[in-house]
C-alpha positions, 0 to 999 in steps of 0.5 A: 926073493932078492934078485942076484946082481948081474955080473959078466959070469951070470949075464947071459941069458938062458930062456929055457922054454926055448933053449930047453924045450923048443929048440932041442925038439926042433933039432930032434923032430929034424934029426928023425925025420932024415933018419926016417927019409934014409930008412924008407925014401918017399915023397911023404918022408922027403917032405916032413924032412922039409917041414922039419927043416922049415920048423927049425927055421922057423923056431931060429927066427923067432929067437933071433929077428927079437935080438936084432931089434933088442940090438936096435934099441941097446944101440939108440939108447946108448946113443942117447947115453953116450951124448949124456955121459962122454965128453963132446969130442969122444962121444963124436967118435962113437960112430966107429963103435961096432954093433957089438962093441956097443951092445958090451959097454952097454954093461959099464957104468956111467964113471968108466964108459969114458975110459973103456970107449977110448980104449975101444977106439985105440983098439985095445978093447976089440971083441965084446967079452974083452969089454965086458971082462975090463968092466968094474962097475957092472950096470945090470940088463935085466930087461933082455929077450 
């Protein structure tokens, strides 16, 4: 089976054990065990409100604390793009590119990543779905969490 060629209306990505199945359960398992709490109060129904509460946490943080890291890694290899691709005065400005500026150019190929960070700088480009819309040349990320 080919592989579909990510574009900006098919690149998010959905991990459907997780958006689902874990967290839809998570919610629920809470939502229930506050309905239960309210309809017979007690310390063993306060505290499964706690657990469920603590679950949903938990089940926040495994998704989002390997975002963060995947954040780390886009931003350093784009740091590394950037000295490769862009012209030594433009790629001394990259410092003022916000962590989600970068992690949207890191759509644009090598040819228009110029262009698209300037404009990003003069502030015509600010939030990361208008960069990602001005893209033309798509380089796909098809190695995400």
């Amino acid at each position: 089976m080919a592989a579909t060629t990510q574009t900006y209306s098919n690149h998010t990505r959905w991990h459907p054990p997780f958006h689902f199945f874990l967290a839809p359960v998570m919610l629920i398992n809470l939502i229930l065990a506050i309905v239960l709490f309210f309809r017979s109060p007690g310390w063993t129904e306060g505290w499964w409100v706690v657990v469920s509460l603590a679950l949903v946490v938990l089940a926040s943080l495994v998704r989002l604390n390997p975002l963060k890291t995947q954040d780390r890694i886009i931003r350093l290899e784009e740091q590394l793009r950037y000295q490769q691709v862009l012209p030594a005065d433009l790629a001394r400005q990259t410092p003022k590119l916000t962590r989600g500026q970068i992690v949207a150019l890191r759509f644009a190929s090598d040819e228009e990543l110029p262009e698209l960070i300037r404009q990003v700088l003069d502030g015509r480009l600010t939030k990361s779905s208008d960069i990602k819309k001005a893209i033309r040349n798509w380089r796909g990320d098809t190695l995400r969490v």
